[in-house]
TIRO-273143 format. One record per residue (C-alpha): residue in three letters; x, y, z. Coordinates in steps of 0.25 Angstrom, whole numbers, padded with zeros to 4 digits, always signed. Each point is the difference from the previous one (the first is absolute). Layout:
ALAXYZ;...
END
This chain:
UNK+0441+0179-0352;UNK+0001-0003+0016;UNK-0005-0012+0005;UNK-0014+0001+0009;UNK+0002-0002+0012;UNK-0006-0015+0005;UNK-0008+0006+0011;UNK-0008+0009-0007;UNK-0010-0009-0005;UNK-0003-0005+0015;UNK+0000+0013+0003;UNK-0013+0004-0009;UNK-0008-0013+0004;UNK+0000+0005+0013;UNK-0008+0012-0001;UNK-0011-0007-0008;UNK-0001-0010+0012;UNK-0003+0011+0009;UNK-0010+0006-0010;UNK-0007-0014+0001;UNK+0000-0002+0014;UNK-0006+0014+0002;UNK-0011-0005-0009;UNK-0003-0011+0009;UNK-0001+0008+0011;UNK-0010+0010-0007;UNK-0009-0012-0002;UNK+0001-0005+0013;UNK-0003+0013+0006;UNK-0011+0002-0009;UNK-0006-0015+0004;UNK+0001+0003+0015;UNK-0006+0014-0001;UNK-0014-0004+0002;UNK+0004-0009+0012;UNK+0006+0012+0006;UNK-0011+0010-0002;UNK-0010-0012+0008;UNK+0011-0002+0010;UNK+0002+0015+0003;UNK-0016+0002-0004;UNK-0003-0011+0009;UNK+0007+0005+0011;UNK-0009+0013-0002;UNK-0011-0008+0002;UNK+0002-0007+0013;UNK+0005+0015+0005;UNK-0014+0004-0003;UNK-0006-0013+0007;UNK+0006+0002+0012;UNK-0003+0015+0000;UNK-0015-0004-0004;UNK+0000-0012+0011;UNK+0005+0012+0010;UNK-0010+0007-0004;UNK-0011-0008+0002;UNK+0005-0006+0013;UNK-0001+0013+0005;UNK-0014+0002-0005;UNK-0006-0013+0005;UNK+0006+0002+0016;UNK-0006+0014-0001;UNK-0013-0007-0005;UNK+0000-0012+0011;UNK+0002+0010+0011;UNK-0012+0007-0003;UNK-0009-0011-0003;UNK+0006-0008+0013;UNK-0009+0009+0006;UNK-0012-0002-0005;UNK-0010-0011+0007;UNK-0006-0007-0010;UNK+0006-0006-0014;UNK-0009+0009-0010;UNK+0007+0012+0007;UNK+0012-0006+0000;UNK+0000-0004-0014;UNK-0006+0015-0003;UNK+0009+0008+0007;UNK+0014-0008-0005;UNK-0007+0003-0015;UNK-0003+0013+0004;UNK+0016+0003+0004;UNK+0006-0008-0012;UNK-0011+0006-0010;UNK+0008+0014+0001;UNK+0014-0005-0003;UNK-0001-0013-0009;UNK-0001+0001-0014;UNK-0016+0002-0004;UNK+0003-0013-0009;UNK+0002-0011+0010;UNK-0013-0007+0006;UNK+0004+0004+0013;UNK-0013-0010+0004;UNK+0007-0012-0007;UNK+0013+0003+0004;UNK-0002+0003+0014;UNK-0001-0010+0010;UNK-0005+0000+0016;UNK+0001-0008+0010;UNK-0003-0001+0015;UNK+0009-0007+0011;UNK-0004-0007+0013;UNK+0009+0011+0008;UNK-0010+0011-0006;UNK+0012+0004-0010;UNK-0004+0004-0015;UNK+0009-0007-0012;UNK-0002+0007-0013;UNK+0008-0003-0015;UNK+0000+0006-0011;UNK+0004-0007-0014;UNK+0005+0011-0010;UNK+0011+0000-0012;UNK+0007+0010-0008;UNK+0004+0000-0015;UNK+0015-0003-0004;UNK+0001+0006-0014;UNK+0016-0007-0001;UNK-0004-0014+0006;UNK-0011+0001-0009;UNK+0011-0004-0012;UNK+0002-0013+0008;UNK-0016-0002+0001;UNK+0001+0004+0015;UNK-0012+0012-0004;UNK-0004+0002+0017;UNK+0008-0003+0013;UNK-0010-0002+0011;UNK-0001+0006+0012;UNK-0006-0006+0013;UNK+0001+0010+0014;UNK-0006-0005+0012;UNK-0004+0007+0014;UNK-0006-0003+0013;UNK-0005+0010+0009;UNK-0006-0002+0016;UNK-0009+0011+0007;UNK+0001+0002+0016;UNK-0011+0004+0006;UNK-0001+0008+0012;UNK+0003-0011+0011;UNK-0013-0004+0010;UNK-0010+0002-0010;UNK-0012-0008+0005;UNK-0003-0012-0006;UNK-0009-0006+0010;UNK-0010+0006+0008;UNK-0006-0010+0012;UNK-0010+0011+0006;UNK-0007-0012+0009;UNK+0001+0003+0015;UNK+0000-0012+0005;UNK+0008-0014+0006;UNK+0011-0004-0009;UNK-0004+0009-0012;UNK+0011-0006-0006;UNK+0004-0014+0001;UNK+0013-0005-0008;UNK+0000-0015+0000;UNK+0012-0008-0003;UNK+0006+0001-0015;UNK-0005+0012-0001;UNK+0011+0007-0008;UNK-0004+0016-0002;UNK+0011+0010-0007;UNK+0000+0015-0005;UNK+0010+0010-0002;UNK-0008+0010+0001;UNK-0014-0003+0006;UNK-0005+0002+0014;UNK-0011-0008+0008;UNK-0009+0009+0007;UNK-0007-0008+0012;UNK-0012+0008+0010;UNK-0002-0009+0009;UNK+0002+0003+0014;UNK-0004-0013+0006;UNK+0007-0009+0008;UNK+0005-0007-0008;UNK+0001+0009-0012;UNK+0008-0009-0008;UNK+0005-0016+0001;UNK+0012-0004-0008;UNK+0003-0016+0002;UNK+0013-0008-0004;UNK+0006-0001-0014;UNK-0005+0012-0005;UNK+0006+0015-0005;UNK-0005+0012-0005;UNK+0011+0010-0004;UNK-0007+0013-0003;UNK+0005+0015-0001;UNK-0009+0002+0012;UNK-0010-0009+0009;UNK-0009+0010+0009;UNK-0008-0003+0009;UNK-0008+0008+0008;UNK-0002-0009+0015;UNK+0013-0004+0008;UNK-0005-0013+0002;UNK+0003-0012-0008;UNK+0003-0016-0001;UNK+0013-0004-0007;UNK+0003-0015+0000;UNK+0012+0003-0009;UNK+0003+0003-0014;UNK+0005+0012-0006;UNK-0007+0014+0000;UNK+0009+0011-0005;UNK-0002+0015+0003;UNK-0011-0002+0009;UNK-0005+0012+0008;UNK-0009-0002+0011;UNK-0010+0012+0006;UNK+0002+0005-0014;UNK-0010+0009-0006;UNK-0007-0007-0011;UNK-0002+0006-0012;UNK-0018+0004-0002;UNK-0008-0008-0012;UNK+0004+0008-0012;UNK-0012-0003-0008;UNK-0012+0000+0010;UNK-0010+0008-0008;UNK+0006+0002-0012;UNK-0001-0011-0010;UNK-0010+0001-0009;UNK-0012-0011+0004;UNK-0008-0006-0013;UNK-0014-0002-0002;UNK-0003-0014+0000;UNK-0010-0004-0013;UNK-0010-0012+0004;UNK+0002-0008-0012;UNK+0013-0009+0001;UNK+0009+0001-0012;UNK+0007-0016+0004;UNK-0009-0009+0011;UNK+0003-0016+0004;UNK+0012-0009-0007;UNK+0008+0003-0011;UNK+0007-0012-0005;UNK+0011+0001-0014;UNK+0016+0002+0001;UNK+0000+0014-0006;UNK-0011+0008+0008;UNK-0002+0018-0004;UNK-0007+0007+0011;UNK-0006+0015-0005;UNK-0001+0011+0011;UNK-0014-0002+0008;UNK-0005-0007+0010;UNK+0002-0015+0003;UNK-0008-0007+0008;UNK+0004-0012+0011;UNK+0008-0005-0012;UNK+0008-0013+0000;UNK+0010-0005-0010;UNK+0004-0014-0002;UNK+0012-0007-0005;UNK+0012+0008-0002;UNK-0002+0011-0010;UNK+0007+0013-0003;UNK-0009+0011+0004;UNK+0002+0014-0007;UNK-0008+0013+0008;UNK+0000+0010-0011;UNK+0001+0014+0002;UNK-0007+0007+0009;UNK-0010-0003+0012;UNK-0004-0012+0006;UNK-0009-0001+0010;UNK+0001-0015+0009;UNK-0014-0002+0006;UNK-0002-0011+0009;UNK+0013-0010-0001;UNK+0009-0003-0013;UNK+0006-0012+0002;UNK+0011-0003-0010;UNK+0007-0012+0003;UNK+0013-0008+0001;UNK+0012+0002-0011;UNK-0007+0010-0007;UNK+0005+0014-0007;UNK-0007+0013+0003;UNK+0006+0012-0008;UNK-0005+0012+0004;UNK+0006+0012-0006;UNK-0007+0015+0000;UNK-0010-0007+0010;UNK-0007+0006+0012;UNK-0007-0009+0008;UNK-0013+0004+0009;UNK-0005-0006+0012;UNK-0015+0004+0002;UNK-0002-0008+0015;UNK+0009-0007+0009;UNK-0004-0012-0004;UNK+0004+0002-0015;UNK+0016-0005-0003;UNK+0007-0005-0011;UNK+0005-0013+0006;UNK+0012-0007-0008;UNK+0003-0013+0005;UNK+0016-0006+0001;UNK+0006-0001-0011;UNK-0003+0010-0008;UNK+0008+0012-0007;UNK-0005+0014+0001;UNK+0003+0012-0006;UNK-0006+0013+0004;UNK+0002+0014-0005;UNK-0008+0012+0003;UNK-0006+0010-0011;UNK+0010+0011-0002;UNK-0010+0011-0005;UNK-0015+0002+0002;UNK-0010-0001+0011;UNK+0007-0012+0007;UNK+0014+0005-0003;UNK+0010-0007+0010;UNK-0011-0010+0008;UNK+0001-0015-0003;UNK-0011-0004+0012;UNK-0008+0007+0009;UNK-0013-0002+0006;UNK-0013+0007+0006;UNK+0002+0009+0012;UNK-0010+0010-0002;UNK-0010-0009+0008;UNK+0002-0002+0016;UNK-0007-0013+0002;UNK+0011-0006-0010;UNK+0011+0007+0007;UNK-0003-0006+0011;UNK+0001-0015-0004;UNK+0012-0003-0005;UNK+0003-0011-0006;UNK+0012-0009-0005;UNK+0008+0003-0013;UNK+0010-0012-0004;UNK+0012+0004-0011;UNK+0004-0015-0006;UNK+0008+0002-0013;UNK+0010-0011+0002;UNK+0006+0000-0013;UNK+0003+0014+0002;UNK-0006+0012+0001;UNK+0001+0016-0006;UNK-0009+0011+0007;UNK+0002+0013-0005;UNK-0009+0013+0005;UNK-0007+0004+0013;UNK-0009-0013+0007;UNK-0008+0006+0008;UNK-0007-0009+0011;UNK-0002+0004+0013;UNK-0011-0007+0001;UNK+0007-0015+0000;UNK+0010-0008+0009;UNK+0009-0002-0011;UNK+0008-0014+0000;UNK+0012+0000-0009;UNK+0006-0014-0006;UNK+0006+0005-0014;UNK+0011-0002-0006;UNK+0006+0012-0008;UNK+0009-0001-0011;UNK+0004+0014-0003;UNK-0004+0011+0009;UNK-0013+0006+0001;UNK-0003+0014+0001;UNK-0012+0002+0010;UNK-0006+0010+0010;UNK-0007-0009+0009;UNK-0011+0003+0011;UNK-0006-0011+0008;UNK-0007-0004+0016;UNK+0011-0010+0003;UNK+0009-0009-0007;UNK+0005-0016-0001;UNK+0013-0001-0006;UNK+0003-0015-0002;UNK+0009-0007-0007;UNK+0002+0009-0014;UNK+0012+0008-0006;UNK-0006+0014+0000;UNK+0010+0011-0008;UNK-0007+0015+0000;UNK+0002+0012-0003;UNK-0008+0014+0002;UNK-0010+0001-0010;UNK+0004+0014-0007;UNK-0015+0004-0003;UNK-0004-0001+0015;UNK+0001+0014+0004;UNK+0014+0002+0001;UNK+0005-0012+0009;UNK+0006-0004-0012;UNK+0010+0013-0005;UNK+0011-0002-0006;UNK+0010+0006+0006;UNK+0013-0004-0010;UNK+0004-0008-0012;UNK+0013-0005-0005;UNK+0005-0009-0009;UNK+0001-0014+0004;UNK+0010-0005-0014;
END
């Protein structure tokens, strides 16, 4: 019998390691598995992210663009819903996830918070990746859109005092006069408009700063002579005398020589108020004002806001009054011919959106304006003293305010 040879016994271990080492890596294989599957799964979800994320940042610019170009926040809110409603899945809350917001150049900032399901990540407990997409979109409207209109043909129709600080892209001054001088514009002042016409050759400038100014320019006519709707004025007074509390809630009426003390926060509701005789409202106080229209029966009636004070101001955007924050009687001769003096004092700032319709009254401006107001104003003669004034063409005043383009700011 031969002899084995010393080396077979080594060589029949060896195949039994090799068995056992493939057994390892079969359970290793089988314990990274499910990592693998998130990983790769997981890898599918953020590629459907970023595909929804595109998605919606398409969606929300389109959305922004169109509602830029609407004048007041309920159409803006309605006509981005309105876009997004077509395209967004019906189960998001589009009303809690959308959100507006209104800059001080006049550009619109919406966002909208969305996520999407991740069925791999989901293993790992991640069950949604959110999704945040954010646009903001400015509207340009036609350049030399009248603002103001000073339709006084008389001395200085406009006077611009020192500090007087008067800016608009898009808005143009329209002065009648014809008077020598037709306007007087004094030291340390500037008013840079998309247009300032006056319709005399002769003027006083004492220094300051006046951009596009056009003399013997023809003036742009009153665009609302005879057509705003005058109210009948009832005889009993909804408000009368002092009103004293911190938190004060007007209902449309009429109020009546109507003082109020302290430093309240005043709320006009909805709808029309009609100011006969003088409110007073006094230093430090807030007036909010929103859907409002205000109606001026006599000369002699104003809503006199002393220094101080913050004001905002919007105009109805549907109904009888549609687009008029002020105006006042001028159906009757014998007011027409005694104008009187109309004093704008928000100090704290001041928004005005709509038409303010005051031919009538020799206006003197001394507000401050923190974000731009959106006004078609029509007055005798105008003061313009030491204010910050930033406007724009209001876009429910018959056209001066059109939009001509829109694009995307970010």
């Amino acid at each position: 019998m031969s002899a084995k040879s010393p080396r077979s016994g080594t060589s029949s271990v060896i195949p039994a390691l090799l068995r056992d080492r493939s057994g390892n890596f079969g359970v290793l294989t089988a314990l990274l598995l499910p990592l693998l599957i998130v990983a790769a799964g997981g890898s599918v979800d953020l590629g459907r992210a970023y595909l929804e994320k595109t998605r919606l940042q398409g969606l929300l610019d389109s959305a922004t663009l169109a509602a830029v170009t609407k004048s007041d926040d309920a159409s803006q809110l309605a006509e981005a819903k309105a876009m997004l409603a077509k395209q967004v899945d019906p189960k998001i809350d589009i009303d809690e996830l959308l959100g507006l917001s209104r800059n001080p150049d006049g550009s619109l900032t919406a966002t909208l918070d969305s996520s999407v399901k991740t069925p791999f990540l989901a293993l790992l407990g991640i069950e949604t990746l959110p999704i945040d997409v954010a646009s903001t979109a400015i509207a340009s409207q036609a350049s030399n859109g009248a603002c103001v209109y000073v339709l006084g043909n008389e001395n200085q129709a406009v006077l611009i005092n020192s500090g007087a600080n008067v800016y608009s892209e898009r808005c143009s001054i329209q002065v009648h006069s014809t008077a020598n001088p037709a306007y007087i514009m004094n030291s340390g002042s500037k008013v840079d408009t998309a247009k300032f016409c006056v319709k005399g050759t002769q003027y006083i400038k004492n220094g300051g700063t006046l951009t596009n100014v056009e003399h013997g320019c023809a003036a742009q006519a009153d665009p609302y002579a005879g057509k705003l709707p005058e109210p009948v004025v009832p005889t009993t007074c909804t408000t009368s005398g002092a009103k004293d509390g911190q938190t004060i809630s007007l209902n449309p009426g009429v109020h009546c020589d109507t003082t109020f003390n302290g430093s309240p926060t005043i709320t006009f509701q909805p709808g029309l108020h009609i100011i006969k005789g003088r409110m007073i409202v006094n230093s430090n106080a807030t007036i909010n004002a929103e859907g409002v229209t205000f109606y001026f029966p006599d000369v002699n009636s104003e809503l006199r806001v002393n220094g101080g004070v913050k004001f905002t101001g919007k105009a109805p955007t549907s109904g009888t009054y549609k687009g008029i924050l002020m105006f006042e009687k001028t159906s009757n001769a014998a007011n027409n011919a005694s104008k009187q003096q109309y004093i704008f004092n928000g100090s704290k700032g001041e928004v005005l959106e709509g038409i303010i319709y005051l031919p009538n009254r020799n206006v003197t401006y001394n507000s401050t304006t923190n974000q731009v107001s959106r006004i078609s104003l029509v007055v005798n003669t105008m003061i313009m003293n030491s204010a910050n004034w930033l406007m724009e063409p209001y876009s429910g005043s018959g056209g001066s305010g059109a939009v001509a383009n829109v694009r995307l700011v970010k």
